[in-house]
C-alpha positions as CSV (number, residue, x, y, z in Angstrom):
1,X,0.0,0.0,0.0
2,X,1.6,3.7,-0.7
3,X,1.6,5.7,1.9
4,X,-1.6,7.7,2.6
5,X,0.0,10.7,4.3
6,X,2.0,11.6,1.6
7,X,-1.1,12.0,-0.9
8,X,-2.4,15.3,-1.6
9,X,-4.6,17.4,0.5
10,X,-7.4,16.9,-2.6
11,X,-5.8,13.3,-3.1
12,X,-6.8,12.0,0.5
13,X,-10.4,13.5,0.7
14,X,-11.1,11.8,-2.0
15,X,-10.0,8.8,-0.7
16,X,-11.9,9.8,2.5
17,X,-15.0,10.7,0.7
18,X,-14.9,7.2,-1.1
19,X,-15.8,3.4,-0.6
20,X,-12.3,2.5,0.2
21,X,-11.5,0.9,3.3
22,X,-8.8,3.4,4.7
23,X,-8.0,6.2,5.3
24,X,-11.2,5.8,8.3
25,X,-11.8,7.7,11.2
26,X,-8.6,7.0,12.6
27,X,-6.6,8.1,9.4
28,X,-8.4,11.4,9.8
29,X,-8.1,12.1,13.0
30,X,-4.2,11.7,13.0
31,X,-4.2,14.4,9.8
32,X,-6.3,16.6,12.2
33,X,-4.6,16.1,15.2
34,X,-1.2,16.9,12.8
35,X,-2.6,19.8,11.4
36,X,-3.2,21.3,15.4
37,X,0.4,20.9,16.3
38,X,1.6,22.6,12.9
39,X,-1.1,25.6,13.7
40,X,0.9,25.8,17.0
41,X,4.6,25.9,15.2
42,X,3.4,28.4,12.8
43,X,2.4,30.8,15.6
44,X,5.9,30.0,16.8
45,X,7.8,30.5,13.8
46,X,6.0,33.8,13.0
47,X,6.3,35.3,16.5
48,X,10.4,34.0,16.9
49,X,12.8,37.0,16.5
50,X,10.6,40.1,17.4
51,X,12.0,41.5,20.2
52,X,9.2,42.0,22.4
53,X,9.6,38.2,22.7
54,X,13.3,37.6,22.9
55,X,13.8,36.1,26.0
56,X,11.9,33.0,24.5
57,X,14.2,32.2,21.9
58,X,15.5,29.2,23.6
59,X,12.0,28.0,24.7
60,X,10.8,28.6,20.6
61,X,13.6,25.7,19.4
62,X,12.5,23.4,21.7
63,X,8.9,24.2,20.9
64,X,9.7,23.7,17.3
65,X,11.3,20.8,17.5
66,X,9.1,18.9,19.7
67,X,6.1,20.2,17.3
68,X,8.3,18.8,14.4
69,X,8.1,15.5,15.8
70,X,4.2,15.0,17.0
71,X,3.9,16.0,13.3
72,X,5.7,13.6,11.4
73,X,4.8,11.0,14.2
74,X,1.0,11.9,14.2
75,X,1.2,11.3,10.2
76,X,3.0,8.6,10.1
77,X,0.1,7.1,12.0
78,X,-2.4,7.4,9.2
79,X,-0.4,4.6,7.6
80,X,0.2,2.0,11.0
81,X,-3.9,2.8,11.6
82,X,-4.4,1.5,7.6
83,X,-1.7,-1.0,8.0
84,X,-3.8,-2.6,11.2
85,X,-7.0,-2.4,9.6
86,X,-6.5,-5.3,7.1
87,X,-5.8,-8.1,9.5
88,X,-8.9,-7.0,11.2
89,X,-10.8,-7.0,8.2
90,X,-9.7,-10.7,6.8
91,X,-10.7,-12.2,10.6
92,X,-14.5,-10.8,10.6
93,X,-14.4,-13.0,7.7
94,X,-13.5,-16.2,9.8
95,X,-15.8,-18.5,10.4
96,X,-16.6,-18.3,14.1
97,X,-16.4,-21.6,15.0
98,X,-13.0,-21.6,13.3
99,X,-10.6,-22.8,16.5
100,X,-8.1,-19.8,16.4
101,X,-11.2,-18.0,15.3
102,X,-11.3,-16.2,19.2
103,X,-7.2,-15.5,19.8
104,X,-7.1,-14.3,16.0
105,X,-9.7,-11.6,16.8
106,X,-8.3,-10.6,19.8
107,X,-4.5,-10.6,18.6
108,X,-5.8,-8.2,15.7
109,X,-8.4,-5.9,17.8
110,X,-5.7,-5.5,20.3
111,X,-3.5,-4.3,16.9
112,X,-5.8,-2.4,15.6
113,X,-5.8,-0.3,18.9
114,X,-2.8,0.7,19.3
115,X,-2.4,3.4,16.4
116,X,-5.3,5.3,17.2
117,X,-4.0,4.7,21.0
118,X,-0.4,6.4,20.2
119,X,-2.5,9.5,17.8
120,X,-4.1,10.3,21.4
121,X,-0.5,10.5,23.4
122,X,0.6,12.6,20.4
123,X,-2.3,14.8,20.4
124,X,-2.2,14.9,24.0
125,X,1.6,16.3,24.2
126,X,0.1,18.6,21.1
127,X,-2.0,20.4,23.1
128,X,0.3,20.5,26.4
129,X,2.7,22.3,23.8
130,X,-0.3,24.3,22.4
131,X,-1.1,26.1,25.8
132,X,2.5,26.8,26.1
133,X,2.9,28.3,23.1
134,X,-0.5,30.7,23.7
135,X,1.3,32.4,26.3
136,X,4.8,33.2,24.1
137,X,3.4,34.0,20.9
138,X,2.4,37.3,19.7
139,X,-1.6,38.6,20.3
140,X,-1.8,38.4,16.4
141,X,-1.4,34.7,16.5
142,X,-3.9,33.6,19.1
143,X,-6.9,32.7,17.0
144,X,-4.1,30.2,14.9
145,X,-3.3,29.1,18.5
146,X,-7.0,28.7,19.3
147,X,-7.5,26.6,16.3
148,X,-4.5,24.9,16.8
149,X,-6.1,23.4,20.8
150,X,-9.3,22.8,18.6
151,X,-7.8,20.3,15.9
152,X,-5.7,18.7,18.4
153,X,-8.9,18.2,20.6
154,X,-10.5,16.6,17.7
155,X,-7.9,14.5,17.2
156,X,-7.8,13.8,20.2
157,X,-11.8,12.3,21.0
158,X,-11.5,10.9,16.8
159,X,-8.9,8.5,17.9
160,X,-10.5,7.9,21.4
161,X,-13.8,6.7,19.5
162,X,-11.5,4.2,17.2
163,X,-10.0,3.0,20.6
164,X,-13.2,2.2,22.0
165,X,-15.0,0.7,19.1
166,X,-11.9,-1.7,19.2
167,X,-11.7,-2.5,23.0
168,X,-15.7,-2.4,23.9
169,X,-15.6,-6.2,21.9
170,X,-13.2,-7.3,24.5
171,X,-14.5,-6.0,27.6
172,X,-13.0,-8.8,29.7
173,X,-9.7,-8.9,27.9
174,X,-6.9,-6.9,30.6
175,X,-4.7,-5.3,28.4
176,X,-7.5,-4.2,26.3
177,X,-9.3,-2.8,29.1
178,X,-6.1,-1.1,30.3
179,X,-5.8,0.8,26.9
180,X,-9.5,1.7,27.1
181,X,-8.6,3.2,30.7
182,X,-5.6,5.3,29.5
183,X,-7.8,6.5,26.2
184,X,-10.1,7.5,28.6
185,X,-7.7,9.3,31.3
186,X,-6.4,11.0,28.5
187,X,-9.6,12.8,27.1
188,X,-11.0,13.5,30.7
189,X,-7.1,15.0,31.2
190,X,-6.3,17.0,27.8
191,X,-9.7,17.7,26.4
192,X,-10.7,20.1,29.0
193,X,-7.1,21.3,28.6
194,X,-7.3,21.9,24.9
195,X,-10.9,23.6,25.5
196,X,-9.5,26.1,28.0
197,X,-7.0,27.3,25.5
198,X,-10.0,27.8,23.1
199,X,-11.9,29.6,25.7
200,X,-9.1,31.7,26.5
201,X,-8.5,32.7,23.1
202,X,-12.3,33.5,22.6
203,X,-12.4,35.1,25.9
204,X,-9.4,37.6,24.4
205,X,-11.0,38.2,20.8
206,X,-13.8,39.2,22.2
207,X,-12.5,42.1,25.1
């Protein structure tokens, strides 16, 4: 399979929009959750070397180069959430009385979680960067800030729904159970967060 992420913006809607398989929900919500953190950078790169700011020059690298890597990391997901999708396709085929029929769907469910698992960490360390950068970016950035927390917070609950349609089929399974509990942690932790950077930046347009 090519790699989705490196399709065109027009290229991958319409690949979205169509009967194909993947990219899914989970596809997109890596691409949103990517497109957050770059919102952030750009505030970033456009506020670093004004001088009203200067004393967060060192902070801005760091910024930059951690937002550099929940990019490429969050897009590179698009692929591993197609790439796990095709093993749990070909087993909802199995016949269920099949005798590996049970561990084979379990082995892939448990597969297929874990992309959409990792886009919520990354999307989660977007938005802790996000509400960082809101406070060391310059006032004409903030609604690109704001929209940054948004994305990521879609991203965010996106991937959280492609956990839990995976783990609510193995409801007694442990380690399937534990991802749902960290999917869930992390939305009751960072989507408030991410909302509170949206509401700040609302709260400021509008004074």
């Amino acid at each position: 399979m090519d790699s989705l992420y490196k399709l065109t913006c027009e290229d991958f809607s319409k690949e979205l929009f169509s009967k194909a398989p993947v990219p899914g929900g989970g596809g997109a919500a890596a691409y949103i959750g990517a497109l957050g953190v770059c919102l952030g950078a750009m505030a970033v790169n456009l506020t670093r070397g004004k001088k009203k700011f200067a004393a967060f020059e060192p902070e801005y690298e760091q910024m930059l180069t951690d937002a550099e890597l929940y990019r490429k990391r969050l897009l590179e997901l698009i692929d591993k959430d197609a790439a796990a999708f095709e093993p749990l396709s070909k087993a909802y085929s199995m016949p269920k009385d099949d005798p590996i029929y049970a561990e084979t769907m379990r082995a892939v469910t448990i597969g297929a979680t874990k992309a959409p698992l990792e886009m919520m960490r990354y999307c989660s360390l977007s938005i802790d960067l996000i509400a960082r950068i809101l406070e060391k970016c310059s006032k004409l950035m903030i609604s690109d800030v704001g929209c940054g927390a948004l994305a990521a917070k879609a991203g965010l609950e996106c991937a959280a729904l492609n956990v839990f349609v995976n783990t609510r089929t193995l409801k007694k399974d442990e380690e399937a159970q534990k991802m749902a509990k960290e999917a869930q942690d992390m939305l009751e932790e960072y989507g408030p967060k991410a909302q509170e950077v949206a509401d700040e930046v609302f709260a400021r347009l509008h004074a």
